[in-house]
The first five atom37 places (N, CA, C, CB, O) and aatype in JSON, in Angstrom:
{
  "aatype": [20, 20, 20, 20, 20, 20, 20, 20, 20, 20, 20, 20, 20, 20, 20, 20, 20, 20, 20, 20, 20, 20, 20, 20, 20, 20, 20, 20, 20, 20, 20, 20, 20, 20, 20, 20, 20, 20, 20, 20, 20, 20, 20, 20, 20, 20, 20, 20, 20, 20, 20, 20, 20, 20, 20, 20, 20, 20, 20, 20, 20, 20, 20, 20, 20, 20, 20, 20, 20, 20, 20, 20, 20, 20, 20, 20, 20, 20, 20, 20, 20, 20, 20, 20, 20, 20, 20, 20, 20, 20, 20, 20, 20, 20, 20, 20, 20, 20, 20, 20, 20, 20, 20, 20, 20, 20, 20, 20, 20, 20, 20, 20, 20, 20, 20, 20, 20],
  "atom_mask": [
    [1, 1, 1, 1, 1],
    [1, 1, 1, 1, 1],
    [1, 1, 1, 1, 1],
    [1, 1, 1, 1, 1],
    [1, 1, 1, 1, 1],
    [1, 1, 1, 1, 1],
    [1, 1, 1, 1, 1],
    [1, 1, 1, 1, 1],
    [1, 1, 1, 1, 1],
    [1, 1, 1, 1, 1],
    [1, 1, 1, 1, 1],
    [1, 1, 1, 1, 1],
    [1, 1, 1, 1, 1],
    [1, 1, 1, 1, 1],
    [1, 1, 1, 1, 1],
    [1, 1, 1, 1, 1],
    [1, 1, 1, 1, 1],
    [1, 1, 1, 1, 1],
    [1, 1, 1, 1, 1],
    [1, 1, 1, 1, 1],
    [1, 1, 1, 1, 1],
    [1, 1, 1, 1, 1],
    [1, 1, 1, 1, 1],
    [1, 1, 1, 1, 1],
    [1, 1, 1, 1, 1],
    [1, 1, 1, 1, 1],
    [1, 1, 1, 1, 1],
    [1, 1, 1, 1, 1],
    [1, 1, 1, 1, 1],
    [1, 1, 1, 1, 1],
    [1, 1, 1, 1, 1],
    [1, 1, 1, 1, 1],
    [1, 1, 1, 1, 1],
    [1, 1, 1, 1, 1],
    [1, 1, 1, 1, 1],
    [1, 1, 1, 1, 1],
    [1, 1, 1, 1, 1],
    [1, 1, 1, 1, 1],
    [1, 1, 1, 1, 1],
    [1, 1, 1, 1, 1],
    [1, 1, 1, 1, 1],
    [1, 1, 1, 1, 1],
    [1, 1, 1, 1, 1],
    [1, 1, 1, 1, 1],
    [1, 1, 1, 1, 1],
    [1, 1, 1, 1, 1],
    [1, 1, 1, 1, 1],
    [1, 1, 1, 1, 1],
    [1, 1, 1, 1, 1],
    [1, 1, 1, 1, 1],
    [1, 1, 1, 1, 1],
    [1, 1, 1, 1, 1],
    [1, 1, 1, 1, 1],
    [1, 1, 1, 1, 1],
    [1, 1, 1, 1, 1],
    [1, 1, 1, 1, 1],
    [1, 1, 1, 1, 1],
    [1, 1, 1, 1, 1],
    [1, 1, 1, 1, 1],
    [1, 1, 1, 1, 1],
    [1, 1, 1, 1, 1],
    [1, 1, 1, 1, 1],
    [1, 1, 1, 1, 1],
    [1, 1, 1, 1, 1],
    [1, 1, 1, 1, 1],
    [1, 1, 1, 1, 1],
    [1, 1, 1, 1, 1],
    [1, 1, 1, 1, 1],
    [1, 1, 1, 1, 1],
    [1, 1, 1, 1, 1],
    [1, 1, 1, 1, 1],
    [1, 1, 1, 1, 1],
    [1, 1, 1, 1, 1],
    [1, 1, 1, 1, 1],
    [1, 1, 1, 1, 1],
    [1, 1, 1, 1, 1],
    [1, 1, 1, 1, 1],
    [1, 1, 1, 1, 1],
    [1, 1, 1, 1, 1],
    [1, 1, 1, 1, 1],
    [1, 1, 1, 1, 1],
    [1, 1, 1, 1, 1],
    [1, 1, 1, 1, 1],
    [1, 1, 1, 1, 1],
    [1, 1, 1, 1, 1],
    [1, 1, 1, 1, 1],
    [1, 1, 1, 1, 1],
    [1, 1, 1, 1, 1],
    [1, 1, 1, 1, 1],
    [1, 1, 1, 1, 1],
    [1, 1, 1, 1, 1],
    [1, 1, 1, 1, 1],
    [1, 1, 1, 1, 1],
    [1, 1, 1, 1, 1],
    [1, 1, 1, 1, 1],
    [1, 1, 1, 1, 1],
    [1, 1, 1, 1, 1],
    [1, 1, 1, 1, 1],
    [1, 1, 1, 1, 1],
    [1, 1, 1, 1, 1],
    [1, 1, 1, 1, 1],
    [1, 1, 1, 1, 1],
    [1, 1, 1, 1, 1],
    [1, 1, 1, 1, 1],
    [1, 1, 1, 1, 1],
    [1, 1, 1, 1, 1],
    [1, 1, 1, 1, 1],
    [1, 1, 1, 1, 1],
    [1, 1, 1, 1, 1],
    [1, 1, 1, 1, 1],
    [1, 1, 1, 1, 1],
    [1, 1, 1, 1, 1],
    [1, 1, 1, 1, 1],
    [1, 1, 1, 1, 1],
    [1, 1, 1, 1, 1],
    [1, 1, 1, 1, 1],
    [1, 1, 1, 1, 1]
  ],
  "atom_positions": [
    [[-1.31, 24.45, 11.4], [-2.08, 23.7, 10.42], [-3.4, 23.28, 11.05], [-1.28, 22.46, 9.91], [-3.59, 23.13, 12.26]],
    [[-4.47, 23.08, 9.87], [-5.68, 22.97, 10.75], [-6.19, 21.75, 10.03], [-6.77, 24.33, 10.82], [-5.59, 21.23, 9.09]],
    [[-7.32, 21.35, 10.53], [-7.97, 20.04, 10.02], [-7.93, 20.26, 8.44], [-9.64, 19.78, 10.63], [-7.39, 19.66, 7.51]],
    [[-8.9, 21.63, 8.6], [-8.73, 21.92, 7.01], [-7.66, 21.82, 5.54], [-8.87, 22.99, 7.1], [-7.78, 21.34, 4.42]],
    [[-6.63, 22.54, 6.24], [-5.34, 22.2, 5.59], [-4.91, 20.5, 5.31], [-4.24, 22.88, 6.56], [-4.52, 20.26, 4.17]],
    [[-4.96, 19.62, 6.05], [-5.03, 17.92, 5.8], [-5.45, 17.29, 5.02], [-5.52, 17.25, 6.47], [-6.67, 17.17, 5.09]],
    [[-4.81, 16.63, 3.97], [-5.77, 16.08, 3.26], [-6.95, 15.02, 3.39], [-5.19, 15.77, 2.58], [-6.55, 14.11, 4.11]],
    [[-7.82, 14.87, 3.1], [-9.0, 13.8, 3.32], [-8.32, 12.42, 3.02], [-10.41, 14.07, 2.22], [-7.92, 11.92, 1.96]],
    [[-8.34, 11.91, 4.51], [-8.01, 10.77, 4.5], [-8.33, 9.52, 3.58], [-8.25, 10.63, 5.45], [-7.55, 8.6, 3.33]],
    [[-9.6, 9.66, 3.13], [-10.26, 8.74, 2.23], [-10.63, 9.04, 1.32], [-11.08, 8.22, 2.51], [-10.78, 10.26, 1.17]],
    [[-11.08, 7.84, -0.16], [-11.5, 8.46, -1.57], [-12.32, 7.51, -1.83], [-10.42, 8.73, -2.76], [-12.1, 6.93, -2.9]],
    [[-13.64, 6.96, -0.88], [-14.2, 6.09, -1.18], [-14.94, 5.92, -2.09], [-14.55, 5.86, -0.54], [-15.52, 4.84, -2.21]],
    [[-15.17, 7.22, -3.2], [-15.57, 7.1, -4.7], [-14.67, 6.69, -5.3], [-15.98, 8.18, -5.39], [-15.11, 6.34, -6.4]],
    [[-13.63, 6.52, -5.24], [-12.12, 5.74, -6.03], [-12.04, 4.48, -5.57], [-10.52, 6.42, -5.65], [-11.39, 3.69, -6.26]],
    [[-12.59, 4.06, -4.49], [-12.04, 2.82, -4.22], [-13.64, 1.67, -4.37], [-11.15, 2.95, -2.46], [-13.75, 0.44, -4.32]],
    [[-14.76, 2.88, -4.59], [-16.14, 2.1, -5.05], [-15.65, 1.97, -6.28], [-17.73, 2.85, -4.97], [-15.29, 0.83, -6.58]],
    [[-15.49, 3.06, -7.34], [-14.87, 2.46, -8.53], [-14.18, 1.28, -8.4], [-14.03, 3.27, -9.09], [-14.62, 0.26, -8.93]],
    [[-13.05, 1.28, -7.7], [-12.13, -0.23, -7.97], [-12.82, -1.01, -8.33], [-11.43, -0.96, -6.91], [-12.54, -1.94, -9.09]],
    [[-14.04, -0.73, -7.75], [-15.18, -2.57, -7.74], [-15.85, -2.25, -7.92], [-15.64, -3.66, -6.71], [-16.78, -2.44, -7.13]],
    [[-16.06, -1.53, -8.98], [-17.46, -1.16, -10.21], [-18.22, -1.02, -9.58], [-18.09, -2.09, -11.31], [-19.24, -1.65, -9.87]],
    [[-18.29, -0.17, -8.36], [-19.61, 0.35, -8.32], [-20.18, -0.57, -7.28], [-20.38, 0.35, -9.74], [-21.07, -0.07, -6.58]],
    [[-19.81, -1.94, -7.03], [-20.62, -2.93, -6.36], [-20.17, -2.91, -4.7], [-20.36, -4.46, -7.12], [-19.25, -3.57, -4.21]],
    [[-21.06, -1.98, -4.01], [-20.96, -1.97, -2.73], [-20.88, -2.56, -1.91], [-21.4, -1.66, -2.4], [-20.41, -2.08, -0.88]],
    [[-21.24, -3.75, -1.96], [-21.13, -4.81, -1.23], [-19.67, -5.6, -1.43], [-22.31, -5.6, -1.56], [-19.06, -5.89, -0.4]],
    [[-19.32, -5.83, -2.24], [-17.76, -5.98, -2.59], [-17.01, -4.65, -1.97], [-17.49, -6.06, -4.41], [-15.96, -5.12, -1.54]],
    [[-17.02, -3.94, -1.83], [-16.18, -2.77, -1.08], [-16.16, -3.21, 0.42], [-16.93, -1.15, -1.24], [-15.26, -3.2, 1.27]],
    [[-17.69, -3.66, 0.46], [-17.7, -3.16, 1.99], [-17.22, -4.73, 2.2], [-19.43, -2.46, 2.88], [-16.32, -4.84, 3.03]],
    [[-17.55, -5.63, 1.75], [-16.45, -6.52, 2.29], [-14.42, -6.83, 2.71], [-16.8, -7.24, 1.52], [-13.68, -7.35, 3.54]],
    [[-14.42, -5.94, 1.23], [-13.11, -5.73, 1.86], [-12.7, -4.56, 2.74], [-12.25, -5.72, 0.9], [-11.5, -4.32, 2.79]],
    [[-13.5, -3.81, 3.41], [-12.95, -3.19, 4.11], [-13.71, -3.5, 5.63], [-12.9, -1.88, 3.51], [-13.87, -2.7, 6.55]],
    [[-14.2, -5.21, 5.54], [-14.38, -5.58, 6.99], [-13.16, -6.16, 6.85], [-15.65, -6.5, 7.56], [-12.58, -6.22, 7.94]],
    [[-12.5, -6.64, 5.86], [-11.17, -7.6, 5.88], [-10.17, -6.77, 6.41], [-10.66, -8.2, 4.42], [-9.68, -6.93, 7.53]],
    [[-9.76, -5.67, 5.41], [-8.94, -4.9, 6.02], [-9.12, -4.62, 7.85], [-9.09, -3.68, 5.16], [-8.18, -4.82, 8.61]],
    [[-10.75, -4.03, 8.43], [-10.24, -3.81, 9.54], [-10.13, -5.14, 10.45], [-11.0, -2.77, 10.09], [-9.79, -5.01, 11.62]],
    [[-10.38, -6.24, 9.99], [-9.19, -7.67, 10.45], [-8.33, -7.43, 10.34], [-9.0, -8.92, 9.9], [-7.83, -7.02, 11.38]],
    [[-7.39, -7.43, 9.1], [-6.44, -7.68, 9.05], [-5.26, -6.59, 9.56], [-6.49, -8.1, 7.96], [-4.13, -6.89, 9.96]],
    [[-5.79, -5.36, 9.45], [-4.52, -4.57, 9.05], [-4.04, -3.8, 10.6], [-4.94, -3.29, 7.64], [-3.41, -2.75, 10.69]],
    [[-4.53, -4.67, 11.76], [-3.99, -4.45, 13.03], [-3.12, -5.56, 13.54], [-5.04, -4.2, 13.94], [-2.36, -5.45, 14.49]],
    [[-3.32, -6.71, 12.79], [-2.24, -7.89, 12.7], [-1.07, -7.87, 12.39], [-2.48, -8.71, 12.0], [-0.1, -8.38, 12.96]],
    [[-1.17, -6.86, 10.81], [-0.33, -6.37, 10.11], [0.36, -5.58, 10.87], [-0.76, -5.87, 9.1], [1.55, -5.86, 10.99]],
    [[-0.06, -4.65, 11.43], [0.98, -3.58, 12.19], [1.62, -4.15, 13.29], [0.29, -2.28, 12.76], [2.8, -3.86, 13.46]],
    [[1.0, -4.97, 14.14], [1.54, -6.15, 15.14], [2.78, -6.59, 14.51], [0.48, -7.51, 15.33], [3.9, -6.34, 14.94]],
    [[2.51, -7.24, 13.49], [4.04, -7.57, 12.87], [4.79, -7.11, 12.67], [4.3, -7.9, 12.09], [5.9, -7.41, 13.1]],
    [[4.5, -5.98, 11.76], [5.44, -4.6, 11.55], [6.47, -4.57, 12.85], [4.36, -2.99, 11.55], [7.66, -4.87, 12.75]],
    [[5.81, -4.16, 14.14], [6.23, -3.56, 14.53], [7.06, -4.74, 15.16], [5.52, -2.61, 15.0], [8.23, -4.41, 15.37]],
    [[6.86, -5.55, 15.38], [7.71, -6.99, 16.27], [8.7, -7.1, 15.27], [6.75, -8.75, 16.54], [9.67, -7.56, 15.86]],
    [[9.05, -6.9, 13.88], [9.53, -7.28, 12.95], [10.67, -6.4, 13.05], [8.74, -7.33, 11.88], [11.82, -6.83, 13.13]],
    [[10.34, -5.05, 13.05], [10.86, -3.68, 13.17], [12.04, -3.79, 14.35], [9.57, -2.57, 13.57], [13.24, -3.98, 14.17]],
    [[11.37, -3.61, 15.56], [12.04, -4.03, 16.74], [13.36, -4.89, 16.72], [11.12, -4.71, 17.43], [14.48, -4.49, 17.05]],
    [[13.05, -6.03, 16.32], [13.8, -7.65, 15.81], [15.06, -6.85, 14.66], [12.21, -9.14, 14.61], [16.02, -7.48, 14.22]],
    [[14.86, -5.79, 14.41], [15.71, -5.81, 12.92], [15.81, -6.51, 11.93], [16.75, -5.86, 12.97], [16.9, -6.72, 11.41]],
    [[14.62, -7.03, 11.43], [14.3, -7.83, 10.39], [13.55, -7.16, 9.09], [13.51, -8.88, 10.97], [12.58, -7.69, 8.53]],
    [[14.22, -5.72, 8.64], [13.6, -4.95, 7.93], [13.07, -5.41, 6.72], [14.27, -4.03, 7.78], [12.19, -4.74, 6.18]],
    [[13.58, -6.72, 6.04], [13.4, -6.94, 5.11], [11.79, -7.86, 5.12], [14.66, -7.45, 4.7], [11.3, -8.18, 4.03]],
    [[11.23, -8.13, 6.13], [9.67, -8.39, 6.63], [8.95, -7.21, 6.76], [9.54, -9.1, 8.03], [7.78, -7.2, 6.38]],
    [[9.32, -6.49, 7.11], [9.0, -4.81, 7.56], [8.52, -4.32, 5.95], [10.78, -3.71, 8.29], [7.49, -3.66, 5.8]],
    [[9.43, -4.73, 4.71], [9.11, -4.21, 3.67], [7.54, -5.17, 3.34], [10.46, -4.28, 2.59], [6.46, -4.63, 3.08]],
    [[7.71, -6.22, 3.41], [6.48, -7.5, 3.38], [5.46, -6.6, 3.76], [6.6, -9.0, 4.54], [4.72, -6.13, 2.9]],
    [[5.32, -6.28, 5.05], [4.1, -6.28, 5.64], [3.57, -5.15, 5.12], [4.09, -6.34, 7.05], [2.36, -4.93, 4.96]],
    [[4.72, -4.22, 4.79], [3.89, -1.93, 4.7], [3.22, -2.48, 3.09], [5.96, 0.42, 4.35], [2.29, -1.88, 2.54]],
    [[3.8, -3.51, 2.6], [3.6, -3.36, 0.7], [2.26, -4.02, 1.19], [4.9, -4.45, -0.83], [1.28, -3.43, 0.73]],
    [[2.01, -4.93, 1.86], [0.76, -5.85, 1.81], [-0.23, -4.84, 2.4], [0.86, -7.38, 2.74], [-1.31, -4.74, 1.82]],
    [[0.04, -3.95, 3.65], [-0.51, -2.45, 3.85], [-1.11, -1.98, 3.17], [0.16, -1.57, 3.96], [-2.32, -2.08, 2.96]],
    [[0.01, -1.09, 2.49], [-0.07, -0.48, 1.57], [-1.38, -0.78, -0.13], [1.35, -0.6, 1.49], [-2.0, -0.02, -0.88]],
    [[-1.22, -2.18, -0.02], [-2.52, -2.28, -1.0], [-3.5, -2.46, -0.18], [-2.59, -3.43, -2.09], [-4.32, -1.57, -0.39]],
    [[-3.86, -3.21, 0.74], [-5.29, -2.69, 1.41], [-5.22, -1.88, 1.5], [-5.86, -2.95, 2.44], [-5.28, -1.6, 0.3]],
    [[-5.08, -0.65, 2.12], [-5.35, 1.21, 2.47], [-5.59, 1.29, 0.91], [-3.67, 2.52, 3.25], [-6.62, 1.8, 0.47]],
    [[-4.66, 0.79, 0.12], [-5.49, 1.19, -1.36], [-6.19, 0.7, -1.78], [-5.06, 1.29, -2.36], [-6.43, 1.29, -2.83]],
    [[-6.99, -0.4, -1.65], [-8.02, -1.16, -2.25], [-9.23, -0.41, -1.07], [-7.68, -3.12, -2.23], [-10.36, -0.29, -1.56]],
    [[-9.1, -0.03, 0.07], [-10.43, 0.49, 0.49], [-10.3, 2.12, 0.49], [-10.86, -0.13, 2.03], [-10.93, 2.61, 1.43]],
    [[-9.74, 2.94, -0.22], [-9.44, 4.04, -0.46], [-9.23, 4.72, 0.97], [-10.39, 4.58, -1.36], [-10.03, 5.61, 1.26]],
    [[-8.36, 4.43, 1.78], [-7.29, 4.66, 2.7], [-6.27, 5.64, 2.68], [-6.71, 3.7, 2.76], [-5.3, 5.44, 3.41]],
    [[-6.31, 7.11, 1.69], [-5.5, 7.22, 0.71], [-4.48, 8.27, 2.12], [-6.28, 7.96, -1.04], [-3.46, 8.79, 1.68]],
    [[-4.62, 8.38, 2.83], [-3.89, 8.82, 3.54], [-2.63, 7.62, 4.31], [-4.85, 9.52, 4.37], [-1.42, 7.74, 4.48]],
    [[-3.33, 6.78, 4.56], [-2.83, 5.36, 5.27], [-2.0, 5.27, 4.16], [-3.94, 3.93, 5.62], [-0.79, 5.28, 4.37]],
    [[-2.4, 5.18, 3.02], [-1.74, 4.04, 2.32], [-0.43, 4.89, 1.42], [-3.02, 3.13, 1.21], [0.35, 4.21, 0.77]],
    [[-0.3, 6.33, 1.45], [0.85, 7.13, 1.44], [1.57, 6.91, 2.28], [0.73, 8.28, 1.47], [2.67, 6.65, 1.79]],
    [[1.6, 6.84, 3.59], [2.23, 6.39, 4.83], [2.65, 4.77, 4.7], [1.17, 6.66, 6.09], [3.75, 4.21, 4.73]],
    [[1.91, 4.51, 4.62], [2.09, 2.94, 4.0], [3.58, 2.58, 3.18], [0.77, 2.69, 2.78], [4.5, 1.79, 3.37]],
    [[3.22, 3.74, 2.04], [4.16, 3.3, 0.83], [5.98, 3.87, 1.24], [3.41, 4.24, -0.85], [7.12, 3.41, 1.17]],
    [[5.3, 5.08, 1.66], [6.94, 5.71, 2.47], [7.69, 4.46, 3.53], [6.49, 7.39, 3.83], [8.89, 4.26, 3.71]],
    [[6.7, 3.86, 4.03], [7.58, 3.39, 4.88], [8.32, 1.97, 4.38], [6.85, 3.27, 6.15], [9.31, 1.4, 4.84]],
    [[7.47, 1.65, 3.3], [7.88, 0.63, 2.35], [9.14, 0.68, 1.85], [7.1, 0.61, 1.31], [10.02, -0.1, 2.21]],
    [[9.35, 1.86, 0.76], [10.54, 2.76, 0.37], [11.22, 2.76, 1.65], [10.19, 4.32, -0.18], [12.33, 2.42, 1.24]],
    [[11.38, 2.9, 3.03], [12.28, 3.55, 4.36], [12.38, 1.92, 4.39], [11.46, 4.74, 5.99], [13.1, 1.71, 5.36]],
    [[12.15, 1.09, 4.01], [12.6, -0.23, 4.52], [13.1, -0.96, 3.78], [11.8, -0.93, 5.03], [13.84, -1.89, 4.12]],
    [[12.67, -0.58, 2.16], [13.67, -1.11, 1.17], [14.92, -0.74, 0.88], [13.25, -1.06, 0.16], [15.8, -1.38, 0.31]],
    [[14.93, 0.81, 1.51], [16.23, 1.17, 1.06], [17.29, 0.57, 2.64], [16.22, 3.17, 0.65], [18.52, 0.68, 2.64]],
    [[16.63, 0.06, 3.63], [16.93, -0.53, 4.67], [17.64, 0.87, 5.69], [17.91, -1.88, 4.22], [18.72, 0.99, 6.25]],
    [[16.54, 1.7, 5.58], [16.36, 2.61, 6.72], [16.04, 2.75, 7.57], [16.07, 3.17, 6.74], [15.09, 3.51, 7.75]],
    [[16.9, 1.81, 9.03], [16.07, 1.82, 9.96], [15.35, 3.04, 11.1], [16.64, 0.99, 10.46], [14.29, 3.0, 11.73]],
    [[16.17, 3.84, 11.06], [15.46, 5.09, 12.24], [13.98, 5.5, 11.19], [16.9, 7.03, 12.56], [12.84, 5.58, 11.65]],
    [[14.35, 5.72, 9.78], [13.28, 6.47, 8.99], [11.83, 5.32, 8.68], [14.12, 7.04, 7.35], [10.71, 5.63, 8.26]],
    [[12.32, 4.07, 9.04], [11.19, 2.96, 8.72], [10.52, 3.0, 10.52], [12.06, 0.99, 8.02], [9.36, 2.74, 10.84]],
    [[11.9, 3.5, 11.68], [10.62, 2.97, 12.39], [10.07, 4.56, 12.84], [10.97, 1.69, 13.9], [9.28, 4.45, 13.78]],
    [[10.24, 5.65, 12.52], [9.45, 6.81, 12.78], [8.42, 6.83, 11.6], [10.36, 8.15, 12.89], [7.52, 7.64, 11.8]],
    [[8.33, 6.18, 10.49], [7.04, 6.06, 9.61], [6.19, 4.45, 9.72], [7.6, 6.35, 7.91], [5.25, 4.1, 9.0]],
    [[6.81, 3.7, 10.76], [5.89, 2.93, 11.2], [5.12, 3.16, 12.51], [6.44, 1.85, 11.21], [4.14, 2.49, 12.85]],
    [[5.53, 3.96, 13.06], [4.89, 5.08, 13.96], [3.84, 5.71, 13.61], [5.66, 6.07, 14.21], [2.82, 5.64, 14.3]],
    [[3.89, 6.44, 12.43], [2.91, 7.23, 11.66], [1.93, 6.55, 11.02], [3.49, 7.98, 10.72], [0.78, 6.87, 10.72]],
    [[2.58, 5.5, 10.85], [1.4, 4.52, 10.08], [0.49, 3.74, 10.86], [2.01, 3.43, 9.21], [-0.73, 3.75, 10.69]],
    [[1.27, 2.89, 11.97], [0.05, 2.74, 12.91], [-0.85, 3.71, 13.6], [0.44, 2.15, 13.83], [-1.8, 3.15, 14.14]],
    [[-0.82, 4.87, 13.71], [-1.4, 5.93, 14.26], [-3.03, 6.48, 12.68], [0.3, 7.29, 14.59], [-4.21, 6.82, 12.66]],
    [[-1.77, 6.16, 11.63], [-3.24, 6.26, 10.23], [-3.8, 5.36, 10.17], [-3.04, 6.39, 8.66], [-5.03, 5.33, 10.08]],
    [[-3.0, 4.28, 10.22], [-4.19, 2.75, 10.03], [-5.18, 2.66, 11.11], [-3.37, 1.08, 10.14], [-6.31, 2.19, 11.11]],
    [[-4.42, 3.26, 12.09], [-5.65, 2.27, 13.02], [-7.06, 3.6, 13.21], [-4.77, 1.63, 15.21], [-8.22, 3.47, 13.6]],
    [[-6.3, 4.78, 12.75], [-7.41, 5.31, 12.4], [-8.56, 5.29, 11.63], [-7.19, 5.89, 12.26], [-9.64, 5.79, 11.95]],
    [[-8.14, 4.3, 9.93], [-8.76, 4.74, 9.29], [-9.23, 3.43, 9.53], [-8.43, 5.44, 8.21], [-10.36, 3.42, 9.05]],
    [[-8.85, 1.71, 10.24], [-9.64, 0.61, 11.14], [-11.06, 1.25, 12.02], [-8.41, -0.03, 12.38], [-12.11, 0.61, 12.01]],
    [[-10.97, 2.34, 12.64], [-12.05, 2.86, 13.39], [-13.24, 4.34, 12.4], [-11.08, 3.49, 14.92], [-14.26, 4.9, 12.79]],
    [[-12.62, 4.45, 11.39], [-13.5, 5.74, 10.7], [-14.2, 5.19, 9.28], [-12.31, 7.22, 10.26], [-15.27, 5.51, 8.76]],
    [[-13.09, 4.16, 8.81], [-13.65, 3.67, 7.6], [-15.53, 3.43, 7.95], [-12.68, 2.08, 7.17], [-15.87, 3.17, 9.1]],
    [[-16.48, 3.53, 6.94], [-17.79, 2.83, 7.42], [-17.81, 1.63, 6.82], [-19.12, 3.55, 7.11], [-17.2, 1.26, 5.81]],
    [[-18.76, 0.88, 7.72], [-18.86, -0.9, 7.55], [-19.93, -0.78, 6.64], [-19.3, -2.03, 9.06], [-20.13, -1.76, 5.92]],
    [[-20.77, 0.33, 6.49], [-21.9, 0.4, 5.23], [-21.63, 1.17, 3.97], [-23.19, 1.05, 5.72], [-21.02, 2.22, 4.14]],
    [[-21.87, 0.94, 3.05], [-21.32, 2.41, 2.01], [-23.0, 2.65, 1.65], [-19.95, 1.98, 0.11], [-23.85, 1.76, 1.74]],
    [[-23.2, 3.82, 1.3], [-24.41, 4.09, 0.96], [-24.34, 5.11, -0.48], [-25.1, 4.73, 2.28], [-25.38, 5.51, -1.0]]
  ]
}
C-alpha cells in the first residue's frame, strides 16, 4: 500500500463548513483541539492500562468529536472504533485501537495548520 492508496487524513472544507465558512472560528478550535487532545490520550491510555474501560469510552467519544469538529477525518474514524471496542468492553481490541489512535491524533496535533487560508 502506498501513501496514495490512504485516505486523506483531513476534510478541512467540511469542517470550514461546520462553521460557516468563518475561519477564524475553525482555527480556534483546532488550537483547542491541539491542547487538548494529547491530554485526552494521556488519559486514555492511564485509563486503559487501570482497566477502567468504561472512561476509555468517555475520553475516544470526547476524541472522537474534536477530530470531527476540525475535520480529522482519519483520527476521528479511529476515534470512533475504539469507542465501539470499549463500549462493547473490548479490552485487547480497545487497547490495539488506542494504539492507532494515538499514533493519528498526535499526527493530525502536528499536521493540522494553525492558519486556514
Amino acid at each position: 500500500m502506498t501513501a496514495k492508496d490512504m485516505p486523506d487524513p483531513f476534510d478541512l472544507p467540511k469542517a470550514l463548513a461546520r462553521f460557516c465558512g468563518d475561519t477564524e472560528l475553525l482555527e480556534e478550535a483546532i488550537a483547542i483541539f491541539k491542547s487538548e487532545a494529547p491530554n485526552l490520550l494521556d488519559l486514555m491510555k492511564k485509563h486503559l492500562s487501570k482497566g477502567e474501560i468504561e472512561k476509555v469510552v468517555g475520553y475516544a467519544h470526547t476524541l472522537k468529536a474534536e477530530c470531527g469538529a476540525v475535520g480529522a477525518v482519519l483520527a476521528y474514524s479511529v476515534c470512533a472504533a475504539l469507542e465501539k471496542a470499549a463500549g462493547n468492553n473490548d479490552i485487547a481490541e480497545s487497547e490495539a485501537l488506542s494504539k492507532k489512535a494515538e499514533a493519528v491524533v498526535r499526527a493530525a496535533v502536528a499536521e493540522l495548520p494553525d492558519t486556514i487560508v
